[in-house]
LOSE-225638 format. One record per residue: residue in three letters; y, x, z of N, C-alpha, C in turn. Coordinates in steps of 0.2 Angstrom, whole numbers, plus 5000, padded with zeros to 4 digits. Example, Ala and Ser with C-alpha at 12.3 -4.5 7.8 and 13.67 -1.06 7.14 Angstrom:
+--------+------+------+------+------+------+------+------+------+------+
: residu :  n.y :  n.x :  n.z : ca.y : ca.x : ca.z :  c.y :  c.x :  c.z :
+--------+------+------+------+------+------+------+------+------+------+
:    ALA : 4972 : 5066 : 5039 : 4978 : 5062 : 5039 : 4984 : 5066 : 5039 :
:    SER : 4989 : 5064 : 5035 : 4995 : 5068 : 5036 : 5000 : 5064 : 5039 :
+--------+------+------+------+------+------+------+------+------+------+
***
This chain:
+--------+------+------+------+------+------+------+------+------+------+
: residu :  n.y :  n.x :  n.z : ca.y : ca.x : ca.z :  c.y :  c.x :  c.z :
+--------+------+------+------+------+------+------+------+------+------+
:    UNK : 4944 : 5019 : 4878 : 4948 : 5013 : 4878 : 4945 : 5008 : 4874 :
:    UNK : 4945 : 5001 : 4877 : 4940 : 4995 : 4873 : 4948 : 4993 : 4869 :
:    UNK : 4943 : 4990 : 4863 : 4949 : 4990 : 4857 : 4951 : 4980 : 4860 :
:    UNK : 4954 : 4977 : 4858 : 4956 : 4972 : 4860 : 4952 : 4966 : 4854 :
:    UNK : 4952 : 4961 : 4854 : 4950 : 4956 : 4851 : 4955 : 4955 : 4844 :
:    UNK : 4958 : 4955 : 4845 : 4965 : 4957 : 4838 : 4965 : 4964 : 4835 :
:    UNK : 4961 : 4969 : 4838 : 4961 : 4975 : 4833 : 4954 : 4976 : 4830 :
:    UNK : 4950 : 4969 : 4831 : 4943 : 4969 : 4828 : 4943 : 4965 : 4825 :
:    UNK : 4939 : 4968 : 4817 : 4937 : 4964 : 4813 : 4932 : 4958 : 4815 :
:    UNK : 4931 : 4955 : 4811 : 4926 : 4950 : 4810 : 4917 : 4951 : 4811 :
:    UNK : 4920 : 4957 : 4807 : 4911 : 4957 : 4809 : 4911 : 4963 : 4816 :
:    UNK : 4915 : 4966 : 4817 : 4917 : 4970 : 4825 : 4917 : 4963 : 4831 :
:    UNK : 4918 : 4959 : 4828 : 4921 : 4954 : 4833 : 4912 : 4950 : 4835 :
:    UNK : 4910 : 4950 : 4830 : 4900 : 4948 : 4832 : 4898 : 4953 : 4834 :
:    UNK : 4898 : 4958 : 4832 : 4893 : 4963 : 4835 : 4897 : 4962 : 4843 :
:    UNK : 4901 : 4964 : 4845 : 4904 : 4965 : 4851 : 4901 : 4958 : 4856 :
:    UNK : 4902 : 4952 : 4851 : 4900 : 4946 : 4857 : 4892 : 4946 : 4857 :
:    UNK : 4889 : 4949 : 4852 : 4883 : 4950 : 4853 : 4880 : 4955 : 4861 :
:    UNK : 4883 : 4961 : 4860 : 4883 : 4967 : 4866 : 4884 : 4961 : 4872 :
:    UNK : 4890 : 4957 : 4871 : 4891 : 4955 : 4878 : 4888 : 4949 : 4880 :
:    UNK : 4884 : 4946 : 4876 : 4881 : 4940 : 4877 : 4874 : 4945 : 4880 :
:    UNK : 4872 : 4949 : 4878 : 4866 : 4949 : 4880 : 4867 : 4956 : 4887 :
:    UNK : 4873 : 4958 : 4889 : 4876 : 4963 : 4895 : 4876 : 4957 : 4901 :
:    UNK : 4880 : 4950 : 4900 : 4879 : 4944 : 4901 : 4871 : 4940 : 4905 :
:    UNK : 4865 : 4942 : 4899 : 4860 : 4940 : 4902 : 4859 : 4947 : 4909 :
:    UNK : 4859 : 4953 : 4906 : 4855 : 4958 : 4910 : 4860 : 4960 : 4919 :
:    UNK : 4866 : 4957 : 4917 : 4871 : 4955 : 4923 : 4867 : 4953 : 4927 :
:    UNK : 4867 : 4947 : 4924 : 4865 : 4940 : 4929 : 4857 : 4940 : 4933 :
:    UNK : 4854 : 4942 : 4928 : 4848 : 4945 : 4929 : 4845 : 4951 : 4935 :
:    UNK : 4849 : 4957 : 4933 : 4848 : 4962 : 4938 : 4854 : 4964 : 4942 :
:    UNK : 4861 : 4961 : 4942 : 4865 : 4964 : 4944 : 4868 : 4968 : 4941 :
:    UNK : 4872 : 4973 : 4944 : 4877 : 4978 : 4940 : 4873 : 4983 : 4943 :
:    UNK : 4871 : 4985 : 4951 : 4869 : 4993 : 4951 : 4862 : 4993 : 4947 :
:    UNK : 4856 : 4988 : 4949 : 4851 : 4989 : 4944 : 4850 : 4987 : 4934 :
:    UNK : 4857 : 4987 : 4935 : 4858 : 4984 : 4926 : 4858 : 4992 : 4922 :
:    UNK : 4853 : 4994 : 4917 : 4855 : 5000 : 4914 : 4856 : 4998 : 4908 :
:    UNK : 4859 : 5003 : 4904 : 4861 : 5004 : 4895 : 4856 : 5001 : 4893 :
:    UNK : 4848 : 5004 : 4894 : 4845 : 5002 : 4892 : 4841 : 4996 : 4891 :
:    UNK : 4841 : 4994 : 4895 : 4840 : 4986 : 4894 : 4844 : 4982 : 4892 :
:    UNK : 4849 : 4981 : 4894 : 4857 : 4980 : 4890 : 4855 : 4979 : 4883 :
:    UNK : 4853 : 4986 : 4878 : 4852 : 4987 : 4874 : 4847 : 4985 : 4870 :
:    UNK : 4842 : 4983 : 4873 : 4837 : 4978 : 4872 : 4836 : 4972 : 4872 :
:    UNK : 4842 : 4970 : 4875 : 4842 : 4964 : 4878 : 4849 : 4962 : 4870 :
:    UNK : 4851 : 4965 : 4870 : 4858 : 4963 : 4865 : 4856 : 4965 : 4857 :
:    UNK : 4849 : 4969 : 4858 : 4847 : 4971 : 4852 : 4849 : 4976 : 4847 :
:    UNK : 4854 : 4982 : 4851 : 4857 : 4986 : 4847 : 4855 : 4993 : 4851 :
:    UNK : 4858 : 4998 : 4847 : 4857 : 5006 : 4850 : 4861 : 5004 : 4854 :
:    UNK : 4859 : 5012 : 4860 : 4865 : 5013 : 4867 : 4870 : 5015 : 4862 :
:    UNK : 4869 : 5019 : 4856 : 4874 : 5022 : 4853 : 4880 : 5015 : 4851 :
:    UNK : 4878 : 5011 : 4850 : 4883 : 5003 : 4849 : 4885 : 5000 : 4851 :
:    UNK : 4882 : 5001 : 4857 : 4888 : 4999 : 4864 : 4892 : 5004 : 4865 :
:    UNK : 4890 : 5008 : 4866 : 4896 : 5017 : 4866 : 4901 : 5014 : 4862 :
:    UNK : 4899 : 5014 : 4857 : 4906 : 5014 : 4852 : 4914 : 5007 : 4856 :
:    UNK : 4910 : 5003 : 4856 : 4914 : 4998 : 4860 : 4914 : 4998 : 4867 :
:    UNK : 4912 : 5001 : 4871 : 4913 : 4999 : 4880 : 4909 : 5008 : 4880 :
:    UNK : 4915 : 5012 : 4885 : 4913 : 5018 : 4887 : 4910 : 5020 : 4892 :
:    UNK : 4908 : 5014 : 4897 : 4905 : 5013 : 4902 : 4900 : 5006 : 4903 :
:    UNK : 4897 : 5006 : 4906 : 4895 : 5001 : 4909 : 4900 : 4995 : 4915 :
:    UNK : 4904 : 5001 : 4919 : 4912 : 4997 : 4921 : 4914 : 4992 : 4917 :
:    UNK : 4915 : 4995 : 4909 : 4921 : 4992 : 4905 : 4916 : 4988 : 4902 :
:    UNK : 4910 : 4987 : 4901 : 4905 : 4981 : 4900 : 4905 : 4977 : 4905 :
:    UNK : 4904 : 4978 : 4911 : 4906 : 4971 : 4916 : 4913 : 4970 : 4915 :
:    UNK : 4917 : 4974 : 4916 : 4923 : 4969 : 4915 : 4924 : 4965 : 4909 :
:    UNK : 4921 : 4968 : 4902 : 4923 : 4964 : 4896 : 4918 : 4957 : 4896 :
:    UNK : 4913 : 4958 : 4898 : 4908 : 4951 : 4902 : 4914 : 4947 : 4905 :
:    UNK : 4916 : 4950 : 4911 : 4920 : 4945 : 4913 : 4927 : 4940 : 4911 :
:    UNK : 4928 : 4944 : 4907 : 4935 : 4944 : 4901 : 4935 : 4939 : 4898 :
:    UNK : 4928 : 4938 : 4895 : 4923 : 4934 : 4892 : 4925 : 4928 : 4893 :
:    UNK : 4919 : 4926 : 4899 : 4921 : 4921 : 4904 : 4926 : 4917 : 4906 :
:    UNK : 4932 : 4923 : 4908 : 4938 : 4918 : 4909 : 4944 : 4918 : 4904 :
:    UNK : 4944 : 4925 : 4902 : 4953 : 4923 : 4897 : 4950 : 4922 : 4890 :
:    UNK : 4944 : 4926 : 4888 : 4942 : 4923 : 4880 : 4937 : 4920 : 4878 :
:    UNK : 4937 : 4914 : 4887 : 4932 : 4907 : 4885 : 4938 : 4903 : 4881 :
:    UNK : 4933 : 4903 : 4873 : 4936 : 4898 : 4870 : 4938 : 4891 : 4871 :
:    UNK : 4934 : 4890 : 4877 : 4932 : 4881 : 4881 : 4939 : 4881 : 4885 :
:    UNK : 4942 : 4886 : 4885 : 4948 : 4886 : 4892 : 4954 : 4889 : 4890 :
:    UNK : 4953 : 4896 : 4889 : 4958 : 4901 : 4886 : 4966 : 4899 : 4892 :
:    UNK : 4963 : 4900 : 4897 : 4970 : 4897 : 4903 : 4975 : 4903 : 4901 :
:    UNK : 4973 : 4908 : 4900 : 4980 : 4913 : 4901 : 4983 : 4913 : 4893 :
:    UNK : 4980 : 4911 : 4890 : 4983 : 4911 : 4882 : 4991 : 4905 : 4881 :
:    UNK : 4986 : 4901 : 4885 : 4989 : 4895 : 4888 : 4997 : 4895 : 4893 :
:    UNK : 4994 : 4899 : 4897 : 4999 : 4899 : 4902 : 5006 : 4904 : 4899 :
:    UNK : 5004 : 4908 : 4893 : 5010 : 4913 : 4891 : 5013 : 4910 : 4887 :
:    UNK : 5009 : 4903 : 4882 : 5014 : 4899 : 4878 : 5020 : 4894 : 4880 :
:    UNK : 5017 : 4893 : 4886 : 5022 : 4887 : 4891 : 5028 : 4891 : 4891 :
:    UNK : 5034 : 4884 : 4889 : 5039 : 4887 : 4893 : 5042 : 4880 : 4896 :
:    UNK : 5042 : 4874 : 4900 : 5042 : 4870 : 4902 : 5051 : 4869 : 4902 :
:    UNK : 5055 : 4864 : 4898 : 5062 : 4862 : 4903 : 5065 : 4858 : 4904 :
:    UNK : 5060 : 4854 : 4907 : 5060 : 4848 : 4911 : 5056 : 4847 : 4916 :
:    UNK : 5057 : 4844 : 4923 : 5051 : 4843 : 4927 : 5044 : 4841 : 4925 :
:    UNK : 5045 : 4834 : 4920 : 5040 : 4832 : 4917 : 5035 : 4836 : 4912 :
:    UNK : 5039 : 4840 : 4909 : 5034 : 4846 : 4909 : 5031 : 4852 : 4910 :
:    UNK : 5038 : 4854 : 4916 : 5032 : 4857 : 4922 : 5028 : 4856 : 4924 :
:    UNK : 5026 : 4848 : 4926 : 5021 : 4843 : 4929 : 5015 : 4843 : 4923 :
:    UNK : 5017 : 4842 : 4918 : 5012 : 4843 : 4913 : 5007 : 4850 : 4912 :
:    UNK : 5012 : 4855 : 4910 : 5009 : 4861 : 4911 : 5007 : 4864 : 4916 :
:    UNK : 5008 : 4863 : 4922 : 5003 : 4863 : 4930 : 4997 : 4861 : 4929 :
:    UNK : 4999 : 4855 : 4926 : 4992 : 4848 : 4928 : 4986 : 4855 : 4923 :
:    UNK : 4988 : 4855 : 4917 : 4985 : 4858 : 4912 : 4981 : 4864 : 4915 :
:    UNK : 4985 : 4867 : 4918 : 4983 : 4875 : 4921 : 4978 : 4874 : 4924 :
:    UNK : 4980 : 4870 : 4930 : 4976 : 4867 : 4935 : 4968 : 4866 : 4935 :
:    UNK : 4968 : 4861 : 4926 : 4960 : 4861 : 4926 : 4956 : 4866 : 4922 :
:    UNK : 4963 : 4871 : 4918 : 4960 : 4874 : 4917 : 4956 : 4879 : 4922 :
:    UNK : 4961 : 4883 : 4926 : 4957 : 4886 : 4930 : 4952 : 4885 : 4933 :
:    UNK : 4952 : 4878 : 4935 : 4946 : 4875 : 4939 : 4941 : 4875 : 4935 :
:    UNK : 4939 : 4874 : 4927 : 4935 : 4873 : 4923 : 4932 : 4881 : 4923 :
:    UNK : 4939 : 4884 : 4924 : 4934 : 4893 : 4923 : 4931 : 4895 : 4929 :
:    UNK : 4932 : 4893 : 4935 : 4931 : 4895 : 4941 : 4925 : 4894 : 4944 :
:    UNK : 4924 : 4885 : 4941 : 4917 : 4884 : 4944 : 4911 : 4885 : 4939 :
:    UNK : 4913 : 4890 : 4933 : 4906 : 4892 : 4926 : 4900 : 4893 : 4932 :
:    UNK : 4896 : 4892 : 4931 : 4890 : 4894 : 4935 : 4890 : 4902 : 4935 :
:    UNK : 4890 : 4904 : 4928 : 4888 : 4911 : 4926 : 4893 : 4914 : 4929 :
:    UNK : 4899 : 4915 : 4930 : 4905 : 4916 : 4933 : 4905 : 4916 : 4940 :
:    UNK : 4901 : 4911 : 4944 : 4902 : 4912 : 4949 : 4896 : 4917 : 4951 :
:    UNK : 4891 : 4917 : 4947 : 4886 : 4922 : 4950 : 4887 : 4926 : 4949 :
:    UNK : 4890 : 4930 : 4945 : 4894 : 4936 : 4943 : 4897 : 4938 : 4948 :
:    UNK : 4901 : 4933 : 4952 : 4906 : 4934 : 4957 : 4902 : 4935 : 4963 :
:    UNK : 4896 : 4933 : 4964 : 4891 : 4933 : 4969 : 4889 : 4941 : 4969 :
:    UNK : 4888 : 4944 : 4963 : 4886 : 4950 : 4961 : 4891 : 4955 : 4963 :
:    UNK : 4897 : 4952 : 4961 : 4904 : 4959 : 4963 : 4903 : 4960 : 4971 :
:    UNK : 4904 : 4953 : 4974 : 4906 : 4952 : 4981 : 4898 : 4957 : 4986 :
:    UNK : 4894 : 4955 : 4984 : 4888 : 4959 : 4984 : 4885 : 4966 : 4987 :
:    UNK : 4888 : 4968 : 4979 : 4888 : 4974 : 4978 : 4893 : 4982 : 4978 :
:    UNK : 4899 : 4978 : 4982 : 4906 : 4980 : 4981 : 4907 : 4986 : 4987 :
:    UNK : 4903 : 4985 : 4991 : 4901 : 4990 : 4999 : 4898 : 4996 : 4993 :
:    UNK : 4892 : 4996 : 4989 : 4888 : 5000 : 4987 : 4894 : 5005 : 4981 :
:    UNK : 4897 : 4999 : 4977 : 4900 : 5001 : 4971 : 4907 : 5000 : 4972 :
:    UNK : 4916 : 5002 : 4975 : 4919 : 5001 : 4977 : 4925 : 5000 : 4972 :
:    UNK : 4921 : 5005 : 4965 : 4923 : 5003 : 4961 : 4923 : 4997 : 4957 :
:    UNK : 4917 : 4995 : 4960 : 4918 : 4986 : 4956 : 4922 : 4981 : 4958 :
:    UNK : 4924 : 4982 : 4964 : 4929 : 4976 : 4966 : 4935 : 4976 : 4965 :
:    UNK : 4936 : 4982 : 4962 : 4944 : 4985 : 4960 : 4944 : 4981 : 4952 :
:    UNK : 4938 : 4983 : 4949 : 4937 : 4984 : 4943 : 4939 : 4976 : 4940 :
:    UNK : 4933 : 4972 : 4944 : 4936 : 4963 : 4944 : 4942 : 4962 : 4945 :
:    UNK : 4946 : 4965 : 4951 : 4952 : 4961 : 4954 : 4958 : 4962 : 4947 :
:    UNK : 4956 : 4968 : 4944 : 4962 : 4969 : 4939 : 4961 : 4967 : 4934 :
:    UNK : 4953 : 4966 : 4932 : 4953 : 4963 : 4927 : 4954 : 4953 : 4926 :
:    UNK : 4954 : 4950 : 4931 : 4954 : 4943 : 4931 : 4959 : 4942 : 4937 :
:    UNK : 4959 : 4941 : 4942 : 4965 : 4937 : 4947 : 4970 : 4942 : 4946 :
:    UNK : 4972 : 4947 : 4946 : 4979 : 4949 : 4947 : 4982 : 4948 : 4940 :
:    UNK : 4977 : 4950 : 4933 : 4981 : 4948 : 4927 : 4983 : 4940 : 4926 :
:    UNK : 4979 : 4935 : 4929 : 4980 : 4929 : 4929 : 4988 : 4928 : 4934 :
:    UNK : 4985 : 4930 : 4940 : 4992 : 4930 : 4943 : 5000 : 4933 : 4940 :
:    UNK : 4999 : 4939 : 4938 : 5005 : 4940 : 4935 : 5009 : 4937 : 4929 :
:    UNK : 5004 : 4933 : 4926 : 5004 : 4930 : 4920 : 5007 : 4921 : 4924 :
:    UNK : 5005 : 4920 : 4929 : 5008 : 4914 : 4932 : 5017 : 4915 : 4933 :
:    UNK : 5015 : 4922 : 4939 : 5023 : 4922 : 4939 : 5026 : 4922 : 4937 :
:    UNK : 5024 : 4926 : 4929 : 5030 : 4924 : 4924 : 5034 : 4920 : 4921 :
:    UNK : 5027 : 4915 : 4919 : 5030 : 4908 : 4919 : 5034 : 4903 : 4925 :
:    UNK : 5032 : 4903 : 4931 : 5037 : 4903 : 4934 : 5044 : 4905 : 4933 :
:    UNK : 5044 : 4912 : 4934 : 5049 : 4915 : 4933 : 5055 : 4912 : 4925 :
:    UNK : 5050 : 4911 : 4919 : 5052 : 4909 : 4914 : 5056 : 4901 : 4916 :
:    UNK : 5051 : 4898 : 4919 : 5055 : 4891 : 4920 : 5059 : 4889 : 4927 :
:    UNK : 5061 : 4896 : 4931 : 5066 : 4895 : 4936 : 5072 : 4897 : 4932 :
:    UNK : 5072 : 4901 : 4926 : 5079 : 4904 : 4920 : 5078 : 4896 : 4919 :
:    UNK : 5074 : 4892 : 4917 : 5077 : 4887 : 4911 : 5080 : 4879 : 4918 :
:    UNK : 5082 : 4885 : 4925 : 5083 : 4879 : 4928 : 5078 : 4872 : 4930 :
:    UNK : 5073 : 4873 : 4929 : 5067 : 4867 : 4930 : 5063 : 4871 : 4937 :
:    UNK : 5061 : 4876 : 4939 : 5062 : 4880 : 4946 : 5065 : 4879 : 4951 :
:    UNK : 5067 : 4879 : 4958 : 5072 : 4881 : 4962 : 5072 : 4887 : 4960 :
:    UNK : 5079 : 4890 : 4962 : 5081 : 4895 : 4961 : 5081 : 4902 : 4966 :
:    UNK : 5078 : 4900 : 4973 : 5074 : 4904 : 4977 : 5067 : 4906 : 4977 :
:    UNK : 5065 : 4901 : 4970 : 5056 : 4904 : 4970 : 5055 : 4909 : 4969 :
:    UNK : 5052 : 4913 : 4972 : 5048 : 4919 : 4971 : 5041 : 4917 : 4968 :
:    UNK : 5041 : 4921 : 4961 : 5035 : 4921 : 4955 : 5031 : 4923 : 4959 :
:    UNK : 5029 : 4929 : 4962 : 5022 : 4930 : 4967 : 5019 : 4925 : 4972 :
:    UNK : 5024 : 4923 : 4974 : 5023 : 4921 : 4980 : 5021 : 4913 : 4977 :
:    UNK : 5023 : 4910 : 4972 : 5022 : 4903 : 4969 : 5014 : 4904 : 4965 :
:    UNK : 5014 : 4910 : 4963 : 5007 : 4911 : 4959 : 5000 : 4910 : 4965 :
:    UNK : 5002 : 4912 : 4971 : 4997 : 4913 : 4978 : 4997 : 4905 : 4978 :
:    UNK : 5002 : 4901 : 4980 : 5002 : 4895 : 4984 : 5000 : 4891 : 4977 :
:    UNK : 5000 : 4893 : 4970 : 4996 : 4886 : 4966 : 4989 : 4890 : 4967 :
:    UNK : 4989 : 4896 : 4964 : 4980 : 4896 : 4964 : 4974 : 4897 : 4971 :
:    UNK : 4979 : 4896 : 4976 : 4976 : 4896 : 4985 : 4972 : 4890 : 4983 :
:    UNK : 4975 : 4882 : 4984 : 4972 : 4878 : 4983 : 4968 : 4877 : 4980 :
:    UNK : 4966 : 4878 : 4974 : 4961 : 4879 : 4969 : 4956 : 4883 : 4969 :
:    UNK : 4957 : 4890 : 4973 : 4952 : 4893 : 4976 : 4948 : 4890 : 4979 :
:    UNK : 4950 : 4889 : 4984 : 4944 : 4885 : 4991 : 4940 : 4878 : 4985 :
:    UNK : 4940 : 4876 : 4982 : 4935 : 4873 : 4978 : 4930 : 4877 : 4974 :
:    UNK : 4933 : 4884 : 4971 : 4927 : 4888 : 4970 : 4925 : 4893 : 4974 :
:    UNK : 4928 : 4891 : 4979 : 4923 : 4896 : 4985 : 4916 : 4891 : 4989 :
:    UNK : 4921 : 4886 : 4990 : 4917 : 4879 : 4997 : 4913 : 4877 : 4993 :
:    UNK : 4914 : 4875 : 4985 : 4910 : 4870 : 4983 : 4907 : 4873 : 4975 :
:    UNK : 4908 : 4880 : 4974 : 4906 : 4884 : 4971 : 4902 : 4888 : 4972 :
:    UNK : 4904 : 4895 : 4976 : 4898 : 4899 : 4979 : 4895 : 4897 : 4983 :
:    UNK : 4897 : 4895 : 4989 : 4893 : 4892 : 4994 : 4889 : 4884 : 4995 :
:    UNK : 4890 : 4883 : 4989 : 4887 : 4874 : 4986 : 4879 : 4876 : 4988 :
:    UNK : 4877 : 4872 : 4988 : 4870 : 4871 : 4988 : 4868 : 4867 : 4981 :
:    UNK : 4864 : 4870 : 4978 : 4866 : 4866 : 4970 : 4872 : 4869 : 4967 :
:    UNK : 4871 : 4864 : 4959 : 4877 : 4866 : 4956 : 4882 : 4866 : 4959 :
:    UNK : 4888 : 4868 : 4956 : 4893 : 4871 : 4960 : 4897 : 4862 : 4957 :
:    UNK : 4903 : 4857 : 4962 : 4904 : 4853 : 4961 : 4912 : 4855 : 4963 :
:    UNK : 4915 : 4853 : 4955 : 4923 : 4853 : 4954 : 4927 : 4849 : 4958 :
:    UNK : 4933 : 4847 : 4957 : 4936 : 4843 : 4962 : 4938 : 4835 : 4956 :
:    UNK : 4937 : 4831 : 4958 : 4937 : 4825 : 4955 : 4946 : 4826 : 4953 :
:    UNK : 4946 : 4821 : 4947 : 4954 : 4824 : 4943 : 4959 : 4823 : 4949 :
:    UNK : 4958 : 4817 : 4950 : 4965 : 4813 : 4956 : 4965 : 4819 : 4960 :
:    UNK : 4959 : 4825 : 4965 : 4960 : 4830 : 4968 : 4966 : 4833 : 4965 :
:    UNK : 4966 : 4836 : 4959 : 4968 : 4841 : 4955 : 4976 : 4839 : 4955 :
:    UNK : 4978 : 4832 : 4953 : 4984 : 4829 : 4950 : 4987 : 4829 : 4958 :
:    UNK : 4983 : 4830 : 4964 : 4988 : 4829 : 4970 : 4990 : 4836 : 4973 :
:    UNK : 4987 : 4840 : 4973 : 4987 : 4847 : 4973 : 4992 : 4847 : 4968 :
:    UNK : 4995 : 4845 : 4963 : 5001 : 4848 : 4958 : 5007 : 4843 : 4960 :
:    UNK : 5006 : 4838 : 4961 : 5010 : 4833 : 4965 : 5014 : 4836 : 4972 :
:    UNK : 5010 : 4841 : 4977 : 5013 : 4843 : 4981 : 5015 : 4850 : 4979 :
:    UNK : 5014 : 4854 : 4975 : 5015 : 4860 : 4973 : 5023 : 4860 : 4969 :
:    UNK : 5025 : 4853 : 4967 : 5029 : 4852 : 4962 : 5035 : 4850 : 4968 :
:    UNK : 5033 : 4847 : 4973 : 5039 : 4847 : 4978 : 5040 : 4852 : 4982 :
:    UNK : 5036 : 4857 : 4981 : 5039 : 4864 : 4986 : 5041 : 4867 : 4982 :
:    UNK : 5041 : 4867 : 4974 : 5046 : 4872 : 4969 : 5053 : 4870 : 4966 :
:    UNK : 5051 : 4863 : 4965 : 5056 : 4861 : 4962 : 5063 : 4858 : 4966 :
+--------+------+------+------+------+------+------+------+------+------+
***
């Protein structure tokens, strides 16, 4: 089992970001089927014995790479974010969307994150465990973590009352996909986010199908 970020100390909490900044290079670098411990281990500068201690596999090293990147990037931290919201007014469901919105845009179009995502999508036929491994560790927990919130601010009445939290969490983050798919993966070049006004209109019409 990986210990969580709140059950490591401080100097656990460096070594670990050390392992995974340099699990990070050897990712990107060689992928996941050709990624070994060993280079890992070179690359991060520690025993295989001290990555063992923290990540029991090389699985649970991609996924904690990944984790990385989206829910314990400190530039974004969208899911930290989206549990403290409790919106109960329009005005600040409209806030707290608008918020989410770039957050996730901001984490979707990481260069590093999208090439990782080149690498899952890739190698997912060879490895079938990996695309299981991604989907749970990042979009389904982000999505469940939507719906609640939803769900939290359909009880405080600033919802409609027949929204379904699954169904609301697909229809805000659909939109937002197709910019890090069209203008992310498949960019020619950097990958090119959606200018703010895109962002604010995408939540402007999200706000008249729930509320």
């Amino acid at each position: 089992m990986v210990a969580t970020s709140e059950e490591l100390g401080p100097k656990a909490l460096a070594k670990r970001d050390q392992i995974l900044a340099g699990a990070r290079r050897v990712f990107l670098r060689d992928g996941f089927a050709a990624a070994s411990t060993d280079a890992i281990a070179a690359e991060a500068k520690v025993s295989k014995r001290t990555i063992y201690v923290y990540y029991p596999s090389k699985e649970a090293l991609f996924a904690g790479v990944m984790r990385r990147l989206t829910f314990e990037n400190p530039q974004t931290r969208a899911l930290e974010s989206m549990e403290e919201m409790s919106p109960g007014s329009e005005e600040e469901l409209r806030r707290d969307l608008l918020e989410l919105a770039r957050k996730i845009i901001a984490t979707m179009m990481q260069p590093d994150y999208l090439a990782l995502l080149r690498t899952t999508i890739a190698e997912t036929h060879r490895f079938p465990q990996l695309g299981g491994l991604f989907r749970a560790t990042v979009p389904e927990r982000a999505m469940r973590s939507f719906a609640v919130f939803i769900e939290k601010s359909r009880e405080r009445g600033v919802v409609g009352p027949d929204v379904d939290g699954d169904t609301a969490a697909r229809m805000f983050v659909g939109p937002l996909l197709t910019y890090a798919v069209l203008n992310g993966l498949f960019a020619e070049g950097p990958p090119r986010p959606p200018a703010q006004e895109k962002i604010k209109e995408i939540v402007e019409l999200y706000m008249k199908t729930i509320t």
